[in-house]
C-alpha positions as CSV (number, residue, x, y, z in Angstrom):
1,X,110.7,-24.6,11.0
2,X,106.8,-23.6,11.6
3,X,103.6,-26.4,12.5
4,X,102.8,-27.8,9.1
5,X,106.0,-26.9,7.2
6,X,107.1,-30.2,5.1
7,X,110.8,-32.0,6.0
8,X,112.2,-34.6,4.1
9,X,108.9,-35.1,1.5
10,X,106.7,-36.0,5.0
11,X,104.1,-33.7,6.8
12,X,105.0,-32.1,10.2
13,X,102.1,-32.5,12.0
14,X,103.4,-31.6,15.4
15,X,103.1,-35.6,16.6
16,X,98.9,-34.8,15.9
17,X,98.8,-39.0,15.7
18,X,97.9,-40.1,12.3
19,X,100.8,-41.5,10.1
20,X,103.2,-38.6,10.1
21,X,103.9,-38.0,13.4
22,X,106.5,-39.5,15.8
23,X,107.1,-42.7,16.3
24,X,104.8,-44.3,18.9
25,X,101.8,-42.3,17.8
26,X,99.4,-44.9,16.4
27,X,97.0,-43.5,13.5
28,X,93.5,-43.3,13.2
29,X,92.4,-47.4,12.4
30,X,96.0,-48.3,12.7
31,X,96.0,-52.0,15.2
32,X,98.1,-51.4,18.4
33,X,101.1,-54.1,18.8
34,X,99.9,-57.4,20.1
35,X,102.5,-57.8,22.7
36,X,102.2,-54.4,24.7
37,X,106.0,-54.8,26.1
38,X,106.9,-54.1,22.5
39,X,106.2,-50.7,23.6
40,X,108.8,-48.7,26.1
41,X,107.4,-48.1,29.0
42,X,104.5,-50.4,29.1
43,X,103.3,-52.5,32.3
44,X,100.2,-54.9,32.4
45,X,97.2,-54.1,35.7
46,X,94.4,-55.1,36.4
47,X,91.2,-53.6,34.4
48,X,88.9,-51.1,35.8
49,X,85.4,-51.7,37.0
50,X,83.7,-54.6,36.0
51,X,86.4,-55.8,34.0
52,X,89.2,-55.9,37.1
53,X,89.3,-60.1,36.2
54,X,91.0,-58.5,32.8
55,X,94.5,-57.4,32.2
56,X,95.5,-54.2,30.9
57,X,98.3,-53.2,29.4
58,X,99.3,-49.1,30.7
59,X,101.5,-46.5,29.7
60,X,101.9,-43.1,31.2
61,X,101.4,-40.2,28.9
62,X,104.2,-37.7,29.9
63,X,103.1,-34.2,29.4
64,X,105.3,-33.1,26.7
65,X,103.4,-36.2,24.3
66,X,100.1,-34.8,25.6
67,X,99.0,-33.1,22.6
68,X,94.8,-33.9,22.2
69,X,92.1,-33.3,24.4
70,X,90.5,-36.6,26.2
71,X,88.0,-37.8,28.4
72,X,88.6,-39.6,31.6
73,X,86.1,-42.8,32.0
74,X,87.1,-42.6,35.0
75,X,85.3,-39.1,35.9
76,X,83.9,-37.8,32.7
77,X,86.3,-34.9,33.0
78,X,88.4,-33.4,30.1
79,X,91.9,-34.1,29.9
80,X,93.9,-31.1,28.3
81,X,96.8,-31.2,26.2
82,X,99.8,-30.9,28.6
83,X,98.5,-32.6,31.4
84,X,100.3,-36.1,32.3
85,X,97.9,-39.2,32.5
86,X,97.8,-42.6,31.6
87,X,97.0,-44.4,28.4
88,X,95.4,-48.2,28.9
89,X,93.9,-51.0,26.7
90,X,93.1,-54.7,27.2
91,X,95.4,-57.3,26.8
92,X,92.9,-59.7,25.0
93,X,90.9,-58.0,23.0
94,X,92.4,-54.1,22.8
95,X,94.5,-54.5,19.7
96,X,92.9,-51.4,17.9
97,X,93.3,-47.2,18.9
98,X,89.7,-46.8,19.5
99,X,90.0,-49.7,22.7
100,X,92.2,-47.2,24.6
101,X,91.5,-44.8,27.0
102,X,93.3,-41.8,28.6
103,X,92.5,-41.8,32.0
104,X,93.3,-39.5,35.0
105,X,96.4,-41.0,37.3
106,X,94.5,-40.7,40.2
107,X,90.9,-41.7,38.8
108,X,93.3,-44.7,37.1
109,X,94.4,-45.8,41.1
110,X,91.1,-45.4,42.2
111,X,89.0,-47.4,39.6
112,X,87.2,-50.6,41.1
């Protein structure tokens, strides 16, 4: 079955995010779980930068589920789909998709 074909009355979209892709992908304006250890493979660090006195919650993006293009904060470098990296968000106040950010691992170890 092609990109874009329809199974079961629902959209394949490849796992694009939005609402129709697999489970785990949140969609554009959709809140992120309050509790990050409702998610698999979730851990809670300390915050980058000035914000190392915050917790944040991080999950590493395997390369198979890296499917977009981001930007590392951490180096203002491009992240391209199929690279591995890691996903992170505060604990306090990082309940919607737009507070993450895809960072680099090794720009992630090396923030402060």
């Amino acid at each position: 079955m092609g990109r874009g074909k329809r199974r079961n009355g629902r959209h394949n979209n490849g796992g694009r995010g939005g609402y129709g892709g697999r489970s785990g992908n949140f969609g554009a304006g959709r809140a992120l779980p309050r509790d990050g250890a409702q998610l698999m493979g979730v851990r809670t660090e300390a915050g980058p930068g000035k914000l190392a006195a915050e917790d944040f919650y991080v999950r590493i993006v395997p390369s198979a589920r890296a499917v977009k293009w981001y930007r590392c904060p951490g180096c203002q470098q491009e992240i391209p789909p199929g690279v591995a990296h890691i996903v992170a968000w505060p604990v306090e106040w990082g309940y919607r998709e737009d507070d993450r950010r895809h960072w680099h691992r090794g720009c992630w170890q090396r923030r402060g």
